[in-house]
C-alpha positions in Angstrom: 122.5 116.3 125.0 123.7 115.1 121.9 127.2 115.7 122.7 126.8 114.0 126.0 125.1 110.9 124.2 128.4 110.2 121.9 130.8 110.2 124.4 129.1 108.5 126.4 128.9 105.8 124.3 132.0 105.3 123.7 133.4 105.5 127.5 131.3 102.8 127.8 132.9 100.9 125.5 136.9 100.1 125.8 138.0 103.0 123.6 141.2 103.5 125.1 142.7 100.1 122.7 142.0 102.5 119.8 143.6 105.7 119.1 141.0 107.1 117.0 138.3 106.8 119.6 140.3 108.4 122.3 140.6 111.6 119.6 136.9 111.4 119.2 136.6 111.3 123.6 138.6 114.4 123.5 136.3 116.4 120.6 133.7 115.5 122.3 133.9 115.7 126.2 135.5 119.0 125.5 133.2 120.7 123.7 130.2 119.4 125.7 132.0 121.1 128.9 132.8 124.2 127.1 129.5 124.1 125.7 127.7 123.6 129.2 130.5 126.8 130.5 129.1 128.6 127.7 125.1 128.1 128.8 125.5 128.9 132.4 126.9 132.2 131.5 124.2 133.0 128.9 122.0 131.7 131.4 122.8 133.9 134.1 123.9 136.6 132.2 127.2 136.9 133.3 128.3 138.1 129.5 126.6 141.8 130.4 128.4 142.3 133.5 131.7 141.7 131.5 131.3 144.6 128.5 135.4 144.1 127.8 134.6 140.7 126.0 133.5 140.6 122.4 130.6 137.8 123.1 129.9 137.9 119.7 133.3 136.6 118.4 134.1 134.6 120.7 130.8 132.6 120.3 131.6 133.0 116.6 135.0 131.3 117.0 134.0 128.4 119.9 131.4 127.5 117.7 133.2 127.1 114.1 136.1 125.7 115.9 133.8 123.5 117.8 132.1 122.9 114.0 135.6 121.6 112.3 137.0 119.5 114.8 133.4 117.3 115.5 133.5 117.1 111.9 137.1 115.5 111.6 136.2 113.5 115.2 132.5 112.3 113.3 134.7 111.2 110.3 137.4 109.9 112.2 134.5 107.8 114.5 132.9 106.6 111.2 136.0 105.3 109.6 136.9 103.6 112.6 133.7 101.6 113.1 134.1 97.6 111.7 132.9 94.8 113.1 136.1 93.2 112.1 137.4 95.8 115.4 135.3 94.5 118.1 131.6 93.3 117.5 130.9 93.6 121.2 131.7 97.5 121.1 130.0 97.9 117.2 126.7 99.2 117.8 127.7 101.7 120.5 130.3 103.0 118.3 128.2 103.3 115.4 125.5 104.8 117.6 128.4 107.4 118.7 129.1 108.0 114.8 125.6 109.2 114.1 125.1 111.4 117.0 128.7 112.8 116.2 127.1 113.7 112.9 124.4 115.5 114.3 126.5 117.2 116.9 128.6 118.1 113.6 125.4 120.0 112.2 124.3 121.4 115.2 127.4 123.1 115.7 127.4 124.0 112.0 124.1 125.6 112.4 125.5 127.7 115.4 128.6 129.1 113.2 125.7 130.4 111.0 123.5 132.2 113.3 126.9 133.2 115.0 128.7 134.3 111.7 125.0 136.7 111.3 125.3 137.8 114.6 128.8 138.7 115.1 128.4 140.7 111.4 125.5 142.7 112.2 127.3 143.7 115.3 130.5 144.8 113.3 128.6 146.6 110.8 126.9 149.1 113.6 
């Protein structure tokens, strides 16, 4: 949800006059539909009928890749954000910024539990 609220607010805005903002678009609209790949097949379970996949790494690596790149696209968004730019567009970008940030610890959390997980697992 969080993911879908930042780009979001910046589609609705003219990004596409900025370069930095189209970088953030692409973090983010990315990950949210990896992300939303990733819950339907936890959701159904489709991971147990495909053994040959190590779930744990890959969850492991989508989510710290996932981690660094909203972090460089939440820094990249907050730099970018003057009203000097466009006042019209400020508050939806700076609104974008913040959610980017918690997106960016969300994800961070994730790498955590998924960095446990994936040990445990390699330790058996």
């Amino acid at each position: 949800v969080l993911g879908l609220l930042v780009w979001t607010l910046i589609a609705g805005t003219e990004y596409f006059l900025y370069p930095a903002f189209g970088w953030v678009m692409f973090v983010a609209v990315f990950y949210w539909v990896l992300t939303v790949f990733f819950l339907i097949i936890y959701m159904t379970m489709t991971y147990t009928r495909i053994p040959q996949v190590p779930w744990t790494t890959v969850g492991l690596c989508f989510n710290g890749s996932a981690f660094v790149l909203y972090l460089i696209a939440a820094i990249v968004d907050a730099a970018s954000v003057t009203k000097e730019l466009d006042r019209h567009n400020y508050n939806s970008w700076a609104a974008s910024s913040f959610f980017a940030f918690m997106v960016t610890s969300c994800y961070a959390g994730n790498t955590y539990f998924s960095f446990i997980s994936w040990r445990s697992r390699t330790l058996q």
